[in-house]
N, C-alpha and C positions, 0 to 999 in steps of 0.2 A: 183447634177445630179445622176438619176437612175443607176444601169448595169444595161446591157443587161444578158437576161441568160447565154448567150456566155460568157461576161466577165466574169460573177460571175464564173463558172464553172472552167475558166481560174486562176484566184487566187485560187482554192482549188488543183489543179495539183502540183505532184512535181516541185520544185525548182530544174532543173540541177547543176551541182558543179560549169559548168563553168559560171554561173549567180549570185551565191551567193555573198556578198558582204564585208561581214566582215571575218576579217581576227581576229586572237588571240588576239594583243595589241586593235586595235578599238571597239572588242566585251567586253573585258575586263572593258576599259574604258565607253564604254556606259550601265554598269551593274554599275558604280559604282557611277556615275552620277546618275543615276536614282533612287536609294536605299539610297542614303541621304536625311534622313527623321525628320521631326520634332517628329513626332509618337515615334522615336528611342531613341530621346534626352527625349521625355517626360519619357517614362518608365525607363530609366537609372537614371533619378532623381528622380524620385517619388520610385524606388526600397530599398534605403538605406534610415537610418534616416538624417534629424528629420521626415520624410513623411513615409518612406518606411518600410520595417518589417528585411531587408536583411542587412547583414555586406557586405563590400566590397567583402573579396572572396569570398561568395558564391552571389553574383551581375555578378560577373567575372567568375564563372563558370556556371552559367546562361546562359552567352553571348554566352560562347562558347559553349556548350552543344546544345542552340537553332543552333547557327551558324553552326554545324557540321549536325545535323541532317535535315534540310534546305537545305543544299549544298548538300548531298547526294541525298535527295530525287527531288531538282530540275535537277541535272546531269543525276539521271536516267531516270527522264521524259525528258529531254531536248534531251539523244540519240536520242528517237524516228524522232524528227524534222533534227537530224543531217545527219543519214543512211538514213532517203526514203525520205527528205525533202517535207513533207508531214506539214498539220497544226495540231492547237488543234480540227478543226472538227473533225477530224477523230477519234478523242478520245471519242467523243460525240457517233459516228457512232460502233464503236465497243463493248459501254454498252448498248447503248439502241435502237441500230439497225437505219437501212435506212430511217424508217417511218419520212417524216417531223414530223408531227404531234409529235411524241415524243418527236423528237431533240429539237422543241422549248423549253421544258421546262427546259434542263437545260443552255441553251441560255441564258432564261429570266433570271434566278437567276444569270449568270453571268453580262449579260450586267447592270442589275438594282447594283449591287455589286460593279462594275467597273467605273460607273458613278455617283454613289452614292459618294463613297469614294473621286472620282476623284473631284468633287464639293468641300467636305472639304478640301483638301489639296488646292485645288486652292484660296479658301477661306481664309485659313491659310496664304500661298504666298499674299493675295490682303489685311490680316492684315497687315501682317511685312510692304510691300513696302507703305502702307498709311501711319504709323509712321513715317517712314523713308522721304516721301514727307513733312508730315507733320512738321516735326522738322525742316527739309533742307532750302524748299523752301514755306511753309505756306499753301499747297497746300494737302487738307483732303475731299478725297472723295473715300470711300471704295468698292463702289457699280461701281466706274468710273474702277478702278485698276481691281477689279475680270470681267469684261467685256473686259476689253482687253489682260487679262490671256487667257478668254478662247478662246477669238477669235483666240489669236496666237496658241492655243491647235489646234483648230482646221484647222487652215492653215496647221499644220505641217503635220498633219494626213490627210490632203490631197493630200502632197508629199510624204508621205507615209516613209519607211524603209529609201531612202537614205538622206532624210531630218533631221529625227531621228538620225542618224547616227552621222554624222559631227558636230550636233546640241549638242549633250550629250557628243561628245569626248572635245568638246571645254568646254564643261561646268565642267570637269572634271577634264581637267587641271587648272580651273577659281578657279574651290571648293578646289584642292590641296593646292593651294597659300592661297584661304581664311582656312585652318586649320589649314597654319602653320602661320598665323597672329596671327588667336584667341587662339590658343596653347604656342605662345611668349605671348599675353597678360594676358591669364590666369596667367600664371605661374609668371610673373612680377608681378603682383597685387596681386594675393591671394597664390601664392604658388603651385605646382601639388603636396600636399601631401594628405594624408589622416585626415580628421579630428576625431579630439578625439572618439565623440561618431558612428560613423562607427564600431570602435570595438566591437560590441556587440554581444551578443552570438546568434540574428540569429534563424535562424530555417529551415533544411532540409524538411521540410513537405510540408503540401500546400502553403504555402505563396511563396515555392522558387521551386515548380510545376506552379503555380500561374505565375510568373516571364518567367519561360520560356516558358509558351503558350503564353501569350503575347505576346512575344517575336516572337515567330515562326508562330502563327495564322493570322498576318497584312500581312503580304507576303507571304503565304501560296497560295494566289491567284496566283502571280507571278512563282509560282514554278509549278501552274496549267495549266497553256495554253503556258509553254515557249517554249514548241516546234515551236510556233509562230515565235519565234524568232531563235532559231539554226535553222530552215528550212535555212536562209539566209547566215550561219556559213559554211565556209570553214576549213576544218582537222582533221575532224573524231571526235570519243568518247574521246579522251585524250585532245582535244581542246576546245571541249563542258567544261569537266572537272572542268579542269584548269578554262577558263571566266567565272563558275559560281562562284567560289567562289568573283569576284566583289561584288555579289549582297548582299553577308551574310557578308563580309570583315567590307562595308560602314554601315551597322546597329549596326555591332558590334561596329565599331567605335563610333558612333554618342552614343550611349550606355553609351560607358567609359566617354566620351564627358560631355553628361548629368550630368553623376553620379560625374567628381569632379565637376562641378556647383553645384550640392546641396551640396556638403560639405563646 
């Protein structure tokens, strides 16, 4: 169903304080839900040998290095959403002016970006849970699984923020318990050490510039329109803060994650 211009108009109006909905712990948690990523575990294994060109610490100061300048630079964008609880149009609105006609264009490179992406990850998700059917219960149909990924995508986003919300905090707590399963199993099975050829002498140059765009480039998006998201945030720029680091926390994570699987 269309809006009306009335509604439309209505979603780009500030968000009052006393409407907003997330609080520090929920904003938190659904930043860190969301930013658990296969993308994270890929580059964290493919960065060290036998694949990758990087030793351990400098994979680890990769992480953090992307993770630090990520978190700053979404927190500073993210005030904006938090003080006038305003959207990322308005971000559109103050580089390239009022004119529709403008605005579209960098719309289009977002929305094609966003659903682009949004397609392989769901993709990715309708891999996994095919094996997993498949192995279980005999049941191998991948095209069945990425169809009712996205339909549930899209009911959520029909209920919009407060469906989002409750939806990500649970999934949050769900993924805690699943890290510290595969963190017990790794470690029983292979060991959380480093393996031999990890020590290698590496290289500071581009391979480990390389590593951290990477790294900071795939959620770069995310750090672009969050004001999206603190418009809904209650307690100021030190709250904003604070719940971004979720979103650079769970990449980093997934990162080190990666990196002992390929050892």
């Amino acid at each position: 169903m269309s809006l009306s211009p009335r509604e439309a108009k209505e979603l780009l109006k500030p968000i009052p304080y006393e409407r907003r909905i997330f609080g520090l712990g929920t904003f938190w948690l659904m930043w860190f839900a969301g930013w658990v990523a296969l993308w994270a575990f890929q580059i964290g294994a493919g960065a060290v040998p036998p694949v990758g060109p990087l030793n351990v610490t400098q994979t680890i100061v990769a992480a953090i290095l992307a993770w630090g300048l990520g978190w700053v630079i979404s927190s500073i964008t993210g005030e904006f959403g938090v003080t006038t609880g305003c959207t990322f149009t308005t971000h559109i609105r103050v580089v390239f002016g009022p004119s529709r006609a403008i605005c579209w264009l960098p719309w289009i490179g977002y929305l094609w970006t966003f659903f682009a992406w949004g397609g392989v990850e769901t993709w990715w998700m309708a891999l996994a849970t095919n094996t997993c059917s498949t192995i279980a219960a005999g049941f191998d149909n991948i095209w069945a699984w990425f169809i009712i990924f996205l339909v549930i995508q899209m009911i959520m986003m029909a209920y919009g923020f407060r469906m989002l919300k409750w939806f990500n905090v649970g999934a949050a707590l769900l993924i805690m318990v699943i890290f510290g399963v595969a963190v017990y199993f790794i470690n029983a099975r292979f060991g959380l050490t480093a393996a031999p050829y990890w020590y290698v002498e590496g290289s500071w140059g581009l391979p480990f510039w390389a590593v951290v765009n990477a790294i900071i480039g795939v959620p770069f998006l995310g750090a672009l329109f969050i004001s999206a998201f603190t418009r809904h945030l209650r307690g100021g720029r030190r709250v904003c803060w604070l719940g971004n680091t979720a979103m650079w926390f769970s990449c980093a994570l997934m990162i080190i994650i990666g990196m002992f699987c390929a050892g």
